[in-house]
N, CA, C and O of each residue as an XYZ file, in Angstrom:
564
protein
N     -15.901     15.028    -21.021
C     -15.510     15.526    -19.704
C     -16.137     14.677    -18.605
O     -15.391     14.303    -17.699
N     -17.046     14.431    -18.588
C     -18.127     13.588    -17.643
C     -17.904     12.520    -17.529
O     -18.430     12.033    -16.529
N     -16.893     11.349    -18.562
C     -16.643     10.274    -18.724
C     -14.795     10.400    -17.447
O     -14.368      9.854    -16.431
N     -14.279     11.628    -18.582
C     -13.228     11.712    -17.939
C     -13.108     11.968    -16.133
O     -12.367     11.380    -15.345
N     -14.225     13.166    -15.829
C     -14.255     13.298    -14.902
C     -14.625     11.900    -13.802
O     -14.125     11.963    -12.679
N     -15.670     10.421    -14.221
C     -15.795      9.570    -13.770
C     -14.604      8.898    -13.544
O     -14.199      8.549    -12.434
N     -14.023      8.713    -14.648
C     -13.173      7.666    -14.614
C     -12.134      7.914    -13.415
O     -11.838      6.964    -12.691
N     -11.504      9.354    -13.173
C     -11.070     10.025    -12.489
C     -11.025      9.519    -10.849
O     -10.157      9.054    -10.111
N     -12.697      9.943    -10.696
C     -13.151      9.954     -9.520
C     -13.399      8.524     -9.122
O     -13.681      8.385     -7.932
N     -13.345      7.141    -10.045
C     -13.338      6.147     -9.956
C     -12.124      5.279     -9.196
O     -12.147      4.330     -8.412
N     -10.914      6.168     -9.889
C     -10.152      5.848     -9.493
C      -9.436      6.179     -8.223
O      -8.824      5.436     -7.456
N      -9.723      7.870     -8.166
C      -9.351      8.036     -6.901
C      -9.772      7.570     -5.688
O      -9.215      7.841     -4.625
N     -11.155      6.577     -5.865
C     -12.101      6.269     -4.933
C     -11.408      5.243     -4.486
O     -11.181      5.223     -3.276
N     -11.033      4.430     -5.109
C     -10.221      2.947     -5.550
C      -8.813      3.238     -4.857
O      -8.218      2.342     -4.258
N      -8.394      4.318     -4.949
C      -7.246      4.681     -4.551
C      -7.118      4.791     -3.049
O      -6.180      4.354     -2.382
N      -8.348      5.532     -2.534
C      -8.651      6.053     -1.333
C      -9.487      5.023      0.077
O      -9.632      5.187      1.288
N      -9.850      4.029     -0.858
C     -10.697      2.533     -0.222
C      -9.222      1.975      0.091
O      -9.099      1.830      1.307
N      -8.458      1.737     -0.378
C      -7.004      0.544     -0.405
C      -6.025      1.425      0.675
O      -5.408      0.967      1.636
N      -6.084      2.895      0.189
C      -5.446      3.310      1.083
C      -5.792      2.972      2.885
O      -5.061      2.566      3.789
N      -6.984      3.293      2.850
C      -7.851      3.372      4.418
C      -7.361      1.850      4.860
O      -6.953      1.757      6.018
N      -7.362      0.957      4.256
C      -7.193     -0.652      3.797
C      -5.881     -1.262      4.614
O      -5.847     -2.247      5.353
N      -4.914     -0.437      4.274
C      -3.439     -0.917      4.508
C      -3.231     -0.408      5.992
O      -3.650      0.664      6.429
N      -2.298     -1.642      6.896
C      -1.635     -1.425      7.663
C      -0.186     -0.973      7.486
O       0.507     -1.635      6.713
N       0.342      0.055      8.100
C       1.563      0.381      8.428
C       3.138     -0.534      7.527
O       3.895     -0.243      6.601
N       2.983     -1.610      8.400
C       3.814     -2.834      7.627
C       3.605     -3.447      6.569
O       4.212     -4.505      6.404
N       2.627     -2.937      5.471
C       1.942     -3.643      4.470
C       3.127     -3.287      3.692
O       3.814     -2.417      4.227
N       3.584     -3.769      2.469
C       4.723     -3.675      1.326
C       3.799     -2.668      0.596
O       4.163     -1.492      0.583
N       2.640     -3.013     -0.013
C       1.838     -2.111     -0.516
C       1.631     -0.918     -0.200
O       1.644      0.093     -0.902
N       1.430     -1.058      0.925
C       1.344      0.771      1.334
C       2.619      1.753      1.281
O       2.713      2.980      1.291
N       3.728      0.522      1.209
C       4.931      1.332      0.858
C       5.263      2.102     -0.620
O       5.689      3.220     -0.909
N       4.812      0.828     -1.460
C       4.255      1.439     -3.042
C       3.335      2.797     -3.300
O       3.501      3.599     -4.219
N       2.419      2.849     -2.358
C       1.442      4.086     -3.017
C       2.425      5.326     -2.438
O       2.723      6.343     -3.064
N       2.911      4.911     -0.865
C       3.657      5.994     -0.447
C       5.072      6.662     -1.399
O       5.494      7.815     -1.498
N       5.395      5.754     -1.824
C       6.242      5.768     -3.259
C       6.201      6.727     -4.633
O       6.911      7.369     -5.406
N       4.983      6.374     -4.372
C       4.000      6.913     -5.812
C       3.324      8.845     -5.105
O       3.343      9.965     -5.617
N       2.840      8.318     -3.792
C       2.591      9.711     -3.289
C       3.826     10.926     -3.438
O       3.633     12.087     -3.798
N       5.265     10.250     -3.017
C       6.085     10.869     -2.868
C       6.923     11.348     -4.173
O       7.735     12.274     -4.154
N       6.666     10.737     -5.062
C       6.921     11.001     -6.603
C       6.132     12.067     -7.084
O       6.656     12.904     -7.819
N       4.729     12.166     -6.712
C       3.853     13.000     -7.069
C       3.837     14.419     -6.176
O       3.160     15.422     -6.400
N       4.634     14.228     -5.277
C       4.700     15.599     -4.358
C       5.769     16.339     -4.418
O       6.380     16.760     -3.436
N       6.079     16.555     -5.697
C       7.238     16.836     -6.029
C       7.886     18.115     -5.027
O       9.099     18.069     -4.821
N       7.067     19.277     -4.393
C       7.929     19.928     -3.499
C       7.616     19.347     -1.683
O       7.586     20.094     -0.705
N       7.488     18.368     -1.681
C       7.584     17.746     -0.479
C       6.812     18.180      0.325
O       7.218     17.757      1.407
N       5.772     18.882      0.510
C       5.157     19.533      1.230
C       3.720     18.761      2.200
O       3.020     19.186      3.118
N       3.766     17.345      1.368
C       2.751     16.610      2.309
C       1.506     16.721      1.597
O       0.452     16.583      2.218
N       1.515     17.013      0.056
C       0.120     17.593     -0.786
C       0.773     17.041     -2.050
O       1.910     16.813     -2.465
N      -0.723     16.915     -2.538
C      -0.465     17.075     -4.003
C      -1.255     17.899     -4.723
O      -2.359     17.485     -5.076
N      -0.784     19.340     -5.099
C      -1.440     20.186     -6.013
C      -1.875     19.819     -7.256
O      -1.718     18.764     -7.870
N      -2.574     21.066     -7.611
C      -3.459     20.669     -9.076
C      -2.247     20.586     -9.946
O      -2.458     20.021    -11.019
N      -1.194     20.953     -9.772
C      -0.292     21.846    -10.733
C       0.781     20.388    -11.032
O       1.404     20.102    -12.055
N       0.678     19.521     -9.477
C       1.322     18.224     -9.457
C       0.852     16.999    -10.171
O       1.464     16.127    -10.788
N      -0.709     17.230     -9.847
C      -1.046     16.426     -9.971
C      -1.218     16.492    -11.757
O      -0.743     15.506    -12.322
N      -1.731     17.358    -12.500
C      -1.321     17.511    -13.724
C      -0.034     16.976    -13.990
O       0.179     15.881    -14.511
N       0.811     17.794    -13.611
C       2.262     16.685    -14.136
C       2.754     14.875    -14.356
O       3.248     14.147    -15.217
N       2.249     14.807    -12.996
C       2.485     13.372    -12.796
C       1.128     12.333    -13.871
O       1.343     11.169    -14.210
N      -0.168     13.093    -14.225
C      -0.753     12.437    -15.125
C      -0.338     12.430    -16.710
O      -0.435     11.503    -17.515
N       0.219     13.927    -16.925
C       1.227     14.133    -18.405
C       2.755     12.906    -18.214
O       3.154     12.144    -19.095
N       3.327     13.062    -16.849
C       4.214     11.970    -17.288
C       3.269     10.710    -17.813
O       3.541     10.601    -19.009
N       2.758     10.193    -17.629
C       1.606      8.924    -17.529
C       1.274      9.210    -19.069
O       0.578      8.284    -19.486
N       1.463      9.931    -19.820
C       0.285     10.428    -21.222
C      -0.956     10.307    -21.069
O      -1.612      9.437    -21.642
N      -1.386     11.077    -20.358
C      -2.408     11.190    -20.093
C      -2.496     12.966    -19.695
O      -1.686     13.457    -18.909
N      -3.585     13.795    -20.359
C      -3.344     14.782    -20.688
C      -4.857     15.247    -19.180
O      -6.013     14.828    -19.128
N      -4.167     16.153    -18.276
C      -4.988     16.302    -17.602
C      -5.467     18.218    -17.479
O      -4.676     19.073    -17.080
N      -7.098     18.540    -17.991
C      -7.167     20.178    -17.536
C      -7.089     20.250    -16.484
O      -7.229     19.311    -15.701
N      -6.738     21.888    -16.084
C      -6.887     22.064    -14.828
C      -8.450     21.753    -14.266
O      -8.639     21.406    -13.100
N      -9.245     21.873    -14.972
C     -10.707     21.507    -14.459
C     -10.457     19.978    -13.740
O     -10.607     19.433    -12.647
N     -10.050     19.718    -14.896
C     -10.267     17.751    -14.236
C      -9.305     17.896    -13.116
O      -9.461     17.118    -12.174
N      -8.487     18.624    -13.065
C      -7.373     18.062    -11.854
C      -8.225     19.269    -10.828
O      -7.516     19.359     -9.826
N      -8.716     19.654    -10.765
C      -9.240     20.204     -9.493
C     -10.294     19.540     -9.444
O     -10.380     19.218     -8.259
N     -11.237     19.089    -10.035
C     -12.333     18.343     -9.836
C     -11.687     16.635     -8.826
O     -12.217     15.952     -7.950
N     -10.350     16.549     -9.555
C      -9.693     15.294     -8.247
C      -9.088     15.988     -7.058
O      -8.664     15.256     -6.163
N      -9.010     16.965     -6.950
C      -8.205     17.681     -5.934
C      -9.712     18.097     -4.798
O      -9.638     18.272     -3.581
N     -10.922     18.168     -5.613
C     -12.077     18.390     -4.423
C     -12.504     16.822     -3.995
O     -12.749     16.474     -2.840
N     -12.538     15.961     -5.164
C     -12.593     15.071     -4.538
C     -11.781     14.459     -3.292
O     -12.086     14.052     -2.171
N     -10.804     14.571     -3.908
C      -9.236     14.269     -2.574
C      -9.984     14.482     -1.421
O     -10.240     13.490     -0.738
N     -10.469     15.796     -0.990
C     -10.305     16.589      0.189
C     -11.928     16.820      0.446
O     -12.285     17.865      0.990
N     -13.056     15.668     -0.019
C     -14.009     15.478      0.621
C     -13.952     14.262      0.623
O     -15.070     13.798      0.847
N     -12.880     13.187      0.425
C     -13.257     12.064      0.705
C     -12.095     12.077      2.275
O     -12.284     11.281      3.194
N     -10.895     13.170      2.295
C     -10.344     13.383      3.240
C     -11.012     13.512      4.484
O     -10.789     12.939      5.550
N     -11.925     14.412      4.160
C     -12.934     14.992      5.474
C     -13.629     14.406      6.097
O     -13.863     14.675      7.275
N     -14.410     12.938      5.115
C     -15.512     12.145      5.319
C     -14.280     10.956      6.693
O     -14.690     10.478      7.751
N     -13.071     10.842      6.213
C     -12.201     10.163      6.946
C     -12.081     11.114      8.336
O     -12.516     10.918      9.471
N     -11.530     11.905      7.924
C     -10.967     12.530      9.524
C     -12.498     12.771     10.335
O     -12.335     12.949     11.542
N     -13.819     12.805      9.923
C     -14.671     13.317     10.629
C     -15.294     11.934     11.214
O     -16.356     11.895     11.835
N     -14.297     10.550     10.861
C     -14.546      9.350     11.828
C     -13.670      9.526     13.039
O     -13.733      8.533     13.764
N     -12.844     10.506     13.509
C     -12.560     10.465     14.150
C     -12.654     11.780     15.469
O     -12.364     11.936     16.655
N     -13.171     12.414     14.487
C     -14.110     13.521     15.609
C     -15.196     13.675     16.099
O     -16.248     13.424     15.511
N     -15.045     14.377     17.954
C     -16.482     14.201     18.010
C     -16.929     15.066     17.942
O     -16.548     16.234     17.864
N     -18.475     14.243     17.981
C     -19.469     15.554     17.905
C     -19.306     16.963     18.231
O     -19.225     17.113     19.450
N     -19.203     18.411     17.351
C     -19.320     19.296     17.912
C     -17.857     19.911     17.605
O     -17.731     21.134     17.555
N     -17.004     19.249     17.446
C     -15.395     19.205     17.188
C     -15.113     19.250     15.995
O     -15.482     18.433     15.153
N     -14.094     20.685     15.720
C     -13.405     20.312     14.211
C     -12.127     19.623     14.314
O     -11.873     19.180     13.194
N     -11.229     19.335     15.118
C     -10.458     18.659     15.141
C     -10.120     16.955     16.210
O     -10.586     16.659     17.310
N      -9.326     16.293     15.469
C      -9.196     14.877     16.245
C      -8.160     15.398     17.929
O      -7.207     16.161     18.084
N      -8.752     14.759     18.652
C      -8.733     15.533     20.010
C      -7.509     14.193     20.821
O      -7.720     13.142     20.215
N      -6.710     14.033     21.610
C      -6.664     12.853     22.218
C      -7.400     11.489     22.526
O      -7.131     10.291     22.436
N      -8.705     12.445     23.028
C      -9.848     11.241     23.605
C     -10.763     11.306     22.223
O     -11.795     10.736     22.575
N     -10.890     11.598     21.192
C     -11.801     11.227     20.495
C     -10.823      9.922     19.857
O     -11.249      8.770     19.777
N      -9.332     10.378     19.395
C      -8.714      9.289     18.524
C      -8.887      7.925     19.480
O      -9.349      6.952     18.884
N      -8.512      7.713     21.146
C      -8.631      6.663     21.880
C     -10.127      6.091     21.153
O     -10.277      5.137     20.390
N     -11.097      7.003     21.670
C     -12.283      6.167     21.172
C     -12.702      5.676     19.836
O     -13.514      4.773     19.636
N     -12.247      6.166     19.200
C     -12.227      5.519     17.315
C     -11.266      4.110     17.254
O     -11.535      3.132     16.556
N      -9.915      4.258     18.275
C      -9.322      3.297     18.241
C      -9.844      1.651     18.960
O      -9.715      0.441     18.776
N     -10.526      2.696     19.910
C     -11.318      1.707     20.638
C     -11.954      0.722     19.727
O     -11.702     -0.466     19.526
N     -13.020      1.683     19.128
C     -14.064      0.969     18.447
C     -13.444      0.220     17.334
O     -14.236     -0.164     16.473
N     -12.022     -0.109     17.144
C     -11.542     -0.775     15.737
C     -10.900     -1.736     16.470
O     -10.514     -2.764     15.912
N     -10.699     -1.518     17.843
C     -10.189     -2.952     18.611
C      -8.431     -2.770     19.230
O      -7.605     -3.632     19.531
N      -8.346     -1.006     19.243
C      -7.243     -0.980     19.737
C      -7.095     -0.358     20.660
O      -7.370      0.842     20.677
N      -6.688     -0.910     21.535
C      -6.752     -0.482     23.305
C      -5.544      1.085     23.462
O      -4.718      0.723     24.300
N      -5.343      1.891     23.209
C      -4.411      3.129     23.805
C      -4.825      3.516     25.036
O      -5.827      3.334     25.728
N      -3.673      4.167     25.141
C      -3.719      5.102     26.716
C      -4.210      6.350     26.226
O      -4.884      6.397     25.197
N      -3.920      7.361     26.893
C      -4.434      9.320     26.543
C      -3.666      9.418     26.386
O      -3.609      9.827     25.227
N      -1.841      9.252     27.150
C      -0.502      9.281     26.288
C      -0.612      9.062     25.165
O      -0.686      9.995     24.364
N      -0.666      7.493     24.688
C      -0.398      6.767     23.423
C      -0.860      7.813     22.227
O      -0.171      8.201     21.284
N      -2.247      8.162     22.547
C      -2.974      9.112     21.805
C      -2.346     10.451     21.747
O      -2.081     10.891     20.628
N      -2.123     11.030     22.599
C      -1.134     12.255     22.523
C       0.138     12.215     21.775
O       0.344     13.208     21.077
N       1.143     11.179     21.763
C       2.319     11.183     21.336
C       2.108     10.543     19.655
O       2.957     10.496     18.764
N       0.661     10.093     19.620
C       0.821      9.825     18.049
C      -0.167     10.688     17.548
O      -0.556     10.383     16.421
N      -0.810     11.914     18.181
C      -1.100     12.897     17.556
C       0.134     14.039     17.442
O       0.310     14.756     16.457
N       0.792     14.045     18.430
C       1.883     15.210     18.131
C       2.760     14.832     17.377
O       3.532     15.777     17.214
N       3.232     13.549     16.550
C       3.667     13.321     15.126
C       3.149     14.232     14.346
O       3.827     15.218     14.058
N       1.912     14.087     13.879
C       1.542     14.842     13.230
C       0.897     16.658     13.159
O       0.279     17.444     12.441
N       1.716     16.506     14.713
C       0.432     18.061     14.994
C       1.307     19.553     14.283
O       2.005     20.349     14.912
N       1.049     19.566     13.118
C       1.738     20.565     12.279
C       1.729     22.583     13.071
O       2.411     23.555     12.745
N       0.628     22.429     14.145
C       0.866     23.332     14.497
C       0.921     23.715     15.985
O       0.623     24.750     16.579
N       1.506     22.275     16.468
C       1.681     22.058     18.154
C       0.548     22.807     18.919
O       0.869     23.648     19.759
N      -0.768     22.536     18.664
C      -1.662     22.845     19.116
C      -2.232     21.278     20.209
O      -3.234     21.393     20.915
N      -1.623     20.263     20.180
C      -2.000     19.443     20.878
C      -3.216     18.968     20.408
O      -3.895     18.503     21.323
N      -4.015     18.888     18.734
C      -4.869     18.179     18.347
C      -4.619     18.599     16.948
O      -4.028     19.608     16.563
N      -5.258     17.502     16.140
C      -4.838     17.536     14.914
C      -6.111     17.506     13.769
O      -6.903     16.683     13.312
N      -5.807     18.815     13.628
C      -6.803     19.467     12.092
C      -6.554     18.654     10.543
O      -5.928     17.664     10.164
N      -7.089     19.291     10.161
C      -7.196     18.652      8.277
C      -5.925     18.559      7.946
O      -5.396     17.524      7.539
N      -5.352     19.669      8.107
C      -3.826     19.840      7.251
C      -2.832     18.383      7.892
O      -2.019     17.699      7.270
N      -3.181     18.295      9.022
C      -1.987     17.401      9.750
C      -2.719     15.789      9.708
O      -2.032     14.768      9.696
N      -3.849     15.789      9.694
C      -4.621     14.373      9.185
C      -4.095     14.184      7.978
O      -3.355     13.237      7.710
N      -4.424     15.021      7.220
C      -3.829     14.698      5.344
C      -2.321     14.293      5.406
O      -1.891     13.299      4.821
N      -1.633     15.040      6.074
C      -0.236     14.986      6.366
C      -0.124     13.603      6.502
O       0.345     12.854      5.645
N      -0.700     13.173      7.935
C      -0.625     11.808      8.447
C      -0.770     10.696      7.395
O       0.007      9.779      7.127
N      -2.318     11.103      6.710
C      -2.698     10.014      5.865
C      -1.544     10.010      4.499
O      -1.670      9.006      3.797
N      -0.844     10.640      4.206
C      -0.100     10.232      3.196
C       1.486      9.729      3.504
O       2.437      9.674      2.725
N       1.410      9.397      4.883
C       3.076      9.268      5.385
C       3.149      7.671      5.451
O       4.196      7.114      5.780
């Protein structure tokens, strides 16, 4: 289990470094999105334990529910460790002016518009800032 569970978490790590990695226009990022969207079988912007089991049995590769929730916590603390680069202090969610300033600091100049209209892509619950559910959303589109 401990081997399995590594290898697992090895990979998803690997998975989750390349992802952060890719720009928009990359061909590659079109592949994982490929692969995401194969694996999400009810479209919902997730991949459950219940999915993610499947898509490792197509693979032959025989996955428990232990191990697939043990990748499913991983998923969603390596999710958190991401979205919480873009919040500030004190904040559970990515705000307009926090995303400007993250963008800042990576060398990309936005407006408070720019930031607004590419958070309300994703703002799953038109709250005008964007929580976990709609970051995850984002990060797998």
């Amino acid at each position: 289990m401990k081997t399995t569970h590594h290898r697992l978490s090895s990979s998803f790590t690997k998975l989750c470094e390349r992802l952060s990695s890719f720009k928009n226009g990359d061909d590659n990022i079109r592949e994982l999105q490929a692969v995401f969207a194969y694996m999400d079988a009810n479209r919902d912007g997730r991949i459950s334990v219940e999915e993610l089991k499947k898509s490792f049995n197509t693979l032959g590769e025989q996955l428990s529910d232990e191990e697939a929730k043990v990748v499913e916590k991983e998923k969603k603390r390596k999710m958190l460790g991401a979205l919480r680069m873009y919040i500030d202090e004190g904040e559970d969610c990515i705000t307009p002016r926090s995303l400007k300033t993250m963008l800042m600091k990576l060398g990309e100049l936005r407006t408070n518009d720019d930031c607004r209209v590419m958070i309300k892509a994703f703002d799953l619950n038109d709250d005008e800032v964007l929580n976990f559910d709609g970051f995850a959303h984002m990060m797998m589109r």
